[in-house]
N, C-alpha and C positions, 0 to 999 in steps of 0.2 A: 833583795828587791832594790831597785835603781830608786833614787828620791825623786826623780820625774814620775816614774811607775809608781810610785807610791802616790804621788801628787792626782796623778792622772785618777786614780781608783777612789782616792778619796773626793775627785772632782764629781764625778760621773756618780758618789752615792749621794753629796750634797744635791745633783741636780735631781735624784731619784725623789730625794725626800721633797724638793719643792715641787714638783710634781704631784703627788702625794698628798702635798697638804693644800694644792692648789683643788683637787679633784675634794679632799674631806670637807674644806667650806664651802664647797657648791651644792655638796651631798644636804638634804632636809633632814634637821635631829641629828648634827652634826656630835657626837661626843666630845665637849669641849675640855674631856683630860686625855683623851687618845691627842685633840689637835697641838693641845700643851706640850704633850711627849714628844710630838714629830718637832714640833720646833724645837725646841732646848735638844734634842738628837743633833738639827743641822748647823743647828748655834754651833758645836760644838765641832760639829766638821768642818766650819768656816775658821776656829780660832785654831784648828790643828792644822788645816791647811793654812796661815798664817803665820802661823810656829816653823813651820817646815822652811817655807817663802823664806820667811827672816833668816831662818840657820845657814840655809844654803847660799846667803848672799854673804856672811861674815866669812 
């Protein structure tokens, strides 16, 4: 897989998950360790698309 392609898929799941967590705090009796989870999920698909970003400019 291309590191664009890579880029692109990890793009398109960070914006799933904000999505997702945009729809779970509108939700009433929100589980606020499921909304814990989505976050720290997209946290991490921002610092990997980050990591990526960086490598491919060195």
């Amino acid at each position: 897989m291309s590191i664009q392609a890579q880029l692109d898929e990890l793009e398109q799941r960070h914006q799933a998950l904000d999505h997702e967590i945009a729809e779970a705090q509108q939700t009433f009796g929100v589980d606020d360790l499921k909304l814990a989870e989505l976050k720290r999920r997209k946290l991490q698909l921002k610092d990997e698309i980050a990591r990526i970003k960086n490598q491919s400019v060195h």
